[in-house]
N, C-alpha and C positions, 0 to 999 in steps of 0.2 A: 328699641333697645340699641344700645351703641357697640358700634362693628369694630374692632380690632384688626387692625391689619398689619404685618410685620415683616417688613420688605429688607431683604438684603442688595447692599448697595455697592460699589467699588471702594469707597474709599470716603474720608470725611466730605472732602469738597461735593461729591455726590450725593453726601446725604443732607449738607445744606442747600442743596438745587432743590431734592425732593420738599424740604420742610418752606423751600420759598415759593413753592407749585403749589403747596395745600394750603401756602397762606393765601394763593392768587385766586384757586379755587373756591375759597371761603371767601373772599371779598367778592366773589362771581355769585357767589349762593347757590353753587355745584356742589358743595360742602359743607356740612355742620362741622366742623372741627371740634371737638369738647378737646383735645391735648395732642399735642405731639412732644416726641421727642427724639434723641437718637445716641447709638452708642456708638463707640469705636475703641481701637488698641492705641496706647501711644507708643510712641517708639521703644519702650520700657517692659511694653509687653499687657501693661495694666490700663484695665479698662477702667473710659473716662466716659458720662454720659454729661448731654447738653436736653435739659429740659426747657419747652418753650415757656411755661406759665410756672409762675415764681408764688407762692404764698407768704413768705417772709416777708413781703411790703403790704400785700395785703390784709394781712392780719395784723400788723403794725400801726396801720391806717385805722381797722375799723378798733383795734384796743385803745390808740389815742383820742378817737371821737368817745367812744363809751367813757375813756378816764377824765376826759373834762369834764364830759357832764358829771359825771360824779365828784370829782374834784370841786363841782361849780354848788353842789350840794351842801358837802364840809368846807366849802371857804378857801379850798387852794386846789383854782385849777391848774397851775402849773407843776405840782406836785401828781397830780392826777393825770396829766397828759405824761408828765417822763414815766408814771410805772403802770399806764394804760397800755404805751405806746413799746416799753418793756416784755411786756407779758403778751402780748399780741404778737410781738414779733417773734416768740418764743411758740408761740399757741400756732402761729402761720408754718413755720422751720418742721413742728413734730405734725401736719398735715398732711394727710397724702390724698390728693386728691388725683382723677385721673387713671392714669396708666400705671399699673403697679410698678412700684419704683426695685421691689427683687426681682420680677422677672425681667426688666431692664440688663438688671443686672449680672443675671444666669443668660442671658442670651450673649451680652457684652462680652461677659466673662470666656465664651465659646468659641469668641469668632477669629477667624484669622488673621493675621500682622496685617493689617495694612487697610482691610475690611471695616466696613460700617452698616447697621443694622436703624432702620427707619420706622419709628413706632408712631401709627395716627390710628386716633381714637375718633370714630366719624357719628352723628347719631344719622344722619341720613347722605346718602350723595347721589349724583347723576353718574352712576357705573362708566356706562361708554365715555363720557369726556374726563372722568376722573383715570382711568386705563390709558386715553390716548394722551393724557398730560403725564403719565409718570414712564411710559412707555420707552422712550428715547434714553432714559438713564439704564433700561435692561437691568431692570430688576429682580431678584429672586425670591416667591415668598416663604417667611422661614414658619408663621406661625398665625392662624387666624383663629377669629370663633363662629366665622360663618361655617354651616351647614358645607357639609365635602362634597355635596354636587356642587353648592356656590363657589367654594373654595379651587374647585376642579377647574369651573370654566375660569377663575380669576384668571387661576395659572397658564390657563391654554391661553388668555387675551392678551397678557403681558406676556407670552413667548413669538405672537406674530407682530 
């Protein structure tokens, strides 16, 4: 099952160190990464979210491979690649894949001027090295779905 973990951070620049740690950690295979992402306030007040994994090109991609072949069926694959490649990128856009994009958005929505909130969706990690890599940015967690003894010692790891 994929763990949730929801780290409050200083500020945006801190939350893109956090998201370049979990990419470092996942190129290490200390981390399954399925998503991350992160919120923050703009100077406006209004909260702006930066998601790592994009569906709108994905699904753009695989609706233009499907519309040629079908286009290549009725006689005009180029017709079939623009409204494959059309409706895929539309089918990609209404996808939610991941980390729920409302509670992004209610946590976003909560946090203080200047504050940024770091959402990684892991399906497994090496605890200790994933702790002593996010550790240095003094993190706070605002929100998990580990189990409250696991959740307890998160908290107690990332406060020494």
């Amino acid at each position: 099952m994929a763990q949730l973990i929801v780290l409050g951070v200083a500020d945006r620049d801190t939350a893109e160190k956090a998201l370049d740690i979990a990419a470092d950690l996942s190129r290490q295979q200390l981390l399954q990464l399925e998503d991350a992402a992160y919120a923050y306030k703009d100077e406006k007040g209004r909260p702006r979210i930066h998601q790592t994994i994009g569906t709108t090109g994905v699904g753009a991609l695989g609706g233009a491979l499907w519309g040629t072949l079908i286009g290549l069926v009725f006689l005009n694959p180029l017709l079939g690649l623009a409204v494959g490649a059309a409706t895929g990128a539309v089918a990609g856009k209404l996808t939610d894949v991941g980390i729920d994009d409302d509670m992004i958005k209610q946590i976003g929505s909560q946090l203080e001027q200047g504050r940024a909130a770091v959402f990684l969706l892991a399906d497994s990690a090496t605890a200790d090295r994933a702790i002593e890599a996010f550790a240095p940015l003094h993190p706070t967690v605002i929100r998990t779905n580990l189990t409250r003894e696991n959740e307890r010692e998160l908290v107690e790891a990332l406060r020494s």
